[in-house]
C-alpha positions as CSV (number, residue, x, y, z in Angstrom):
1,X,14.6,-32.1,-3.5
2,X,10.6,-30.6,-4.0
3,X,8.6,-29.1,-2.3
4,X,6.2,-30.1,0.3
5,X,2.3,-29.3,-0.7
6,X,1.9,-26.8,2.0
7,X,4.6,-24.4,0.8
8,X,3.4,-25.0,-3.2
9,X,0.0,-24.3,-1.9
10,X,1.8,-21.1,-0.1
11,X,3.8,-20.3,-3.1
12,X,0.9,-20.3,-5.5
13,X,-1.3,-17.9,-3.1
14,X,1.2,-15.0,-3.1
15,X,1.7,-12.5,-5.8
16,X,4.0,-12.6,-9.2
17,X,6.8,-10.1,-9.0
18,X,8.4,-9.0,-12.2
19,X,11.1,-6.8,-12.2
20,X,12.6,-4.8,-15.3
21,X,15.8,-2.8,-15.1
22,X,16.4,-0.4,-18.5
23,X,18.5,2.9,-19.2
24,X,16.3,5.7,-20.5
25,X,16.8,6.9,-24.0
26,X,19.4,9.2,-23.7
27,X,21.3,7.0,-21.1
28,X,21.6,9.6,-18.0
29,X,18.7,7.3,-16.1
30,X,18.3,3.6,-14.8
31,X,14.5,3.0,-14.7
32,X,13.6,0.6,-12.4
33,X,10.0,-0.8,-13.0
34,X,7.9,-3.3,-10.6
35,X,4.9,-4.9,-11.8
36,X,3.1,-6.8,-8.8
37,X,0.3,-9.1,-9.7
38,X,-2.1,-10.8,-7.7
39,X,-4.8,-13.3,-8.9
40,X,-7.8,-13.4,-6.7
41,X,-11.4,-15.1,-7.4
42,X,-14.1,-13.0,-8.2
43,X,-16.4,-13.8,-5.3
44,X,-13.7,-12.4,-3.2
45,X,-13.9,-9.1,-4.7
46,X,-17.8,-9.4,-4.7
47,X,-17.9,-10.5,-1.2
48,X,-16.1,-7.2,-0.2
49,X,-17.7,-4.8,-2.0
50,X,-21.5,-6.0,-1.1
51,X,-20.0,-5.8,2.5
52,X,-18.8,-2.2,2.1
53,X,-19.6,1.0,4.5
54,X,-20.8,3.8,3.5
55,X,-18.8,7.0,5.4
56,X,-20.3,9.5,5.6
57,X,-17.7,13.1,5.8
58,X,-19.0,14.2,9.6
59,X,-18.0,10.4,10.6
60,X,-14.7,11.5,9.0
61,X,-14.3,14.6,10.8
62,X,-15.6,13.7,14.3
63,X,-13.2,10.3,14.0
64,X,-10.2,12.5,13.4
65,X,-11.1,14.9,16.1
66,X,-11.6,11.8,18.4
67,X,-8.4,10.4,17.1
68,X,-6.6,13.7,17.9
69,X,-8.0,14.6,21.2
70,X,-6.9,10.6,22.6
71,X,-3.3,11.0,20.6
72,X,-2.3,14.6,21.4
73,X,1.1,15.6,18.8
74,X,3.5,17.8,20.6
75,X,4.1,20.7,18.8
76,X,6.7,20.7,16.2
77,X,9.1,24.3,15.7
78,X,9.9,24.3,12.6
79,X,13.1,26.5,12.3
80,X,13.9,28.4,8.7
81,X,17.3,27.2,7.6
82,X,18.1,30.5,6.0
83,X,17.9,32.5,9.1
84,X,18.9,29.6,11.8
């Protein structure tokens, strides 16, 4: 049984995942290793960085102190375990 068109064309579009297991040298690790790659046309990487923003740090700043003031974190004791 194949597959339809659609989910090729799906299949093709999403990123290569390659997976290698090995023990280290001296045995006492399993090393686990991911490599994820992803095939994209230049003009999509050109089309993103000639539409890029420039940031300047007091946008930073006053953004997180924006952020902050609208999403107030309670305040968090933090206890010392060794005199708990």
């Amino acid at each position: 049984m194949g597959l339809t068109n659609k989910k090729e064309t799906q299949l093709r579009k999403m990123p290569i995942i390659q997976n290698v297991i090995r023990k280290s040298k001296d045995g006492r690790f399993l090393i686990h290793k991911v490599i994820m790659t992803t095939i994209r046309p230049m003009a999509y990487y050109k089309a993103i960085m000639d539409n890029s923003v420039v940031v300047d740090e007091e946008d930073v700043e006053e953004s997180l102190a924006d952020y902050f003031d609208k999403n107030p974190h309670p305040e968090v004791e933090v206890k010392n375990p060794v005199n708990a």
